[in-house]
C-alpha positions in Angstrom: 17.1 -5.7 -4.5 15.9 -8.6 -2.5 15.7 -6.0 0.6 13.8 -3.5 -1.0 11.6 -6.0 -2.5 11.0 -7.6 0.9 11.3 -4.3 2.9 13.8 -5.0 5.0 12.9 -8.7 5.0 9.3 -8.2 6.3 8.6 -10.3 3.1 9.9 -13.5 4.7 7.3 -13.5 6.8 5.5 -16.6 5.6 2.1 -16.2 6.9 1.0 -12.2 7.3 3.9 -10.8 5.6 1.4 -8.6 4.1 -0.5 -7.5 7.0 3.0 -6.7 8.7 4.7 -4.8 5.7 0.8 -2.7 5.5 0.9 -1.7 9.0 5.0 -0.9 8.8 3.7 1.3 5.6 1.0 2.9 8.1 3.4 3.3 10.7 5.9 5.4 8.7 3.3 7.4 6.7 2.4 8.5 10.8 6.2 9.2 11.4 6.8 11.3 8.2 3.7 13.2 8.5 2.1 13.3 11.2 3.1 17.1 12.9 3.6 18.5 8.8 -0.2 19.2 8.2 -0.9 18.3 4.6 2.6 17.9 2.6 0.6 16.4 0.0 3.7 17.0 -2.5 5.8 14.9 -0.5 2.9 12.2 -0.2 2.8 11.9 -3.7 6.1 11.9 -4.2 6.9 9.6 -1.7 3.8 7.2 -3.2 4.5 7.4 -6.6 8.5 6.4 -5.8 7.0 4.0 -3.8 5.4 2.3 -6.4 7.9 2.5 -9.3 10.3 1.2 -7.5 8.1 -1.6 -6.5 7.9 -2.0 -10.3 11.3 -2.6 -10.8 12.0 -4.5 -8.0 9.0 -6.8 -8.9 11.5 -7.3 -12.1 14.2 -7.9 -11.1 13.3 -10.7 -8.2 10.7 -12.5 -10.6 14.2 -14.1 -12.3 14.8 -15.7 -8.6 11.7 -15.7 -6.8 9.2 -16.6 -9.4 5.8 -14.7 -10.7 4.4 -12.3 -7.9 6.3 -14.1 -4.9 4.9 -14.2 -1.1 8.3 -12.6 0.0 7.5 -9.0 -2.3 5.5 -7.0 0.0 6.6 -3.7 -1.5 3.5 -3.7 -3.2 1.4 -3.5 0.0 3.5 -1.0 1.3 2.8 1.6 -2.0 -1.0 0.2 -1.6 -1.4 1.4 1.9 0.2 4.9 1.0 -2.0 4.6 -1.6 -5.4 4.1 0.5 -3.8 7.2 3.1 -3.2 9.8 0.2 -4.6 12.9 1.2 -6.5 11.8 4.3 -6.2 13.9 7.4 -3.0 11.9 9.2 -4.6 10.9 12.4 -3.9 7.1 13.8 -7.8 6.5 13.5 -8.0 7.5 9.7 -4.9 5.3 9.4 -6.4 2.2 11.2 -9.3 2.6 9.1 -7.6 2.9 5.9 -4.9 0.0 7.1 -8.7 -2.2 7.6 -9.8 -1.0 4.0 -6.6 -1.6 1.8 -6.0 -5.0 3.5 -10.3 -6.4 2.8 -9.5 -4.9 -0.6 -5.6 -6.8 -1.3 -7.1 -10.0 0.5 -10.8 -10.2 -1.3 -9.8 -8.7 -4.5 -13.0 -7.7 -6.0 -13.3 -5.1 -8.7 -11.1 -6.3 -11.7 -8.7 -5.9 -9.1 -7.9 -9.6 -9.7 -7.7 -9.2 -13.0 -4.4 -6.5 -12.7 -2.4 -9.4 -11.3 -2.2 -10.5 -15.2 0.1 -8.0 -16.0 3.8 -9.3 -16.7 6.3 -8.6 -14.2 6.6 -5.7 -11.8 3.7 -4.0 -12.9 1.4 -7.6 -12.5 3.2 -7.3 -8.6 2.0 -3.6 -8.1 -1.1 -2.9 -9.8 -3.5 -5.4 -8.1 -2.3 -3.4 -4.6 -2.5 0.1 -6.2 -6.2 -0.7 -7.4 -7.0 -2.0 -4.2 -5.4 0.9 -1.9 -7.6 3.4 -4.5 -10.7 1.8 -3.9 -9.6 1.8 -0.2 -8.8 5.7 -0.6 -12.3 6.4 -2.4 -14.2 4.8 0.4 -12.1 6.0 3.1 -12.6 9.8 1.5 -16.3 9.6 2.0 -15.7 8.3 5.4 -13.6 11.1 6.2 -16.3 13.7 4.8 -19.4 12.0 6.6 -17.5 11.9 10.3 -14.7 14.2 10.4 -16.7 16.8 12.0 -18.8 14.5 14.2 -16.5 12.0 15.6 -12.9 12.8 15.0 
């Protein structure tokens, strides 16, 4: 469980674990759909699995890790498919949303500290899924104002 929590040990990262496990989550959202045009089914699903299983990972590693540890990353990893769902998958929408979801997990504004209150997996995931939506919303109207101009 440690693995998955981690992803792949990305977690033990001490300093930028985050950043790493965020750009690994950008990386393989690239991979998976990059030459499949919108499979917005399998984003979802893929997201939403994502993120429950971040939940009970979160769970199970709070008895040995402690509250919300460094070395659970999964939770950035569901945030950055969050801020990516249903964006055209293009490396520059992925960079921008990759710059978005991390100012958002880092600065925590918007109640967003607040979710990190909840108990167990969910107080792991929830600060990063609010952030990746905010991230999403913004990089949405991005996507409308200068897809046609720029990209």
């Amino acid at each position: 469980m440690k693995w998955i929590a981690s992803i792949f040990g990305i977690g033990y990262i001490r300093k930028g674990g985050g950043t790493v496990a965020a750009a690994f989550a950008a990386f393989i959202w690239w991979l998976l759909f990059r030459d499949h045009g919108a499979l917005w089914a399998w984003q979802i699903a893929l997201t939403v699995a994502t993120t429950l299983l971040g939940v009970w990972a979160g769970n199970v590693v709070e008895k040995d890790w402690g509250k919300d540890s460094y070395r659970v990353v999964i939770d950035e990893v569901a945030g950055m498919f969050i801020s990516v769902l249903f964006i055209p998958v293009d490396w520059r929408w992925l960079l921008i949303g990759f710059v978005l979801f991390r100012f958002f997990d880092i600065a925590k504004p918007l109640f967003i500290r607040r979710m990190e209150a909840f108990k167990g997996g969910w107080g792991v995931m929830l600060d990063d899924v609010l952030a990746g939506v905010y991230a999403n919303i913004i990089l949405q109207v991005i996507v409308v104002l200068f897809n046609n101009c720029c990209f």
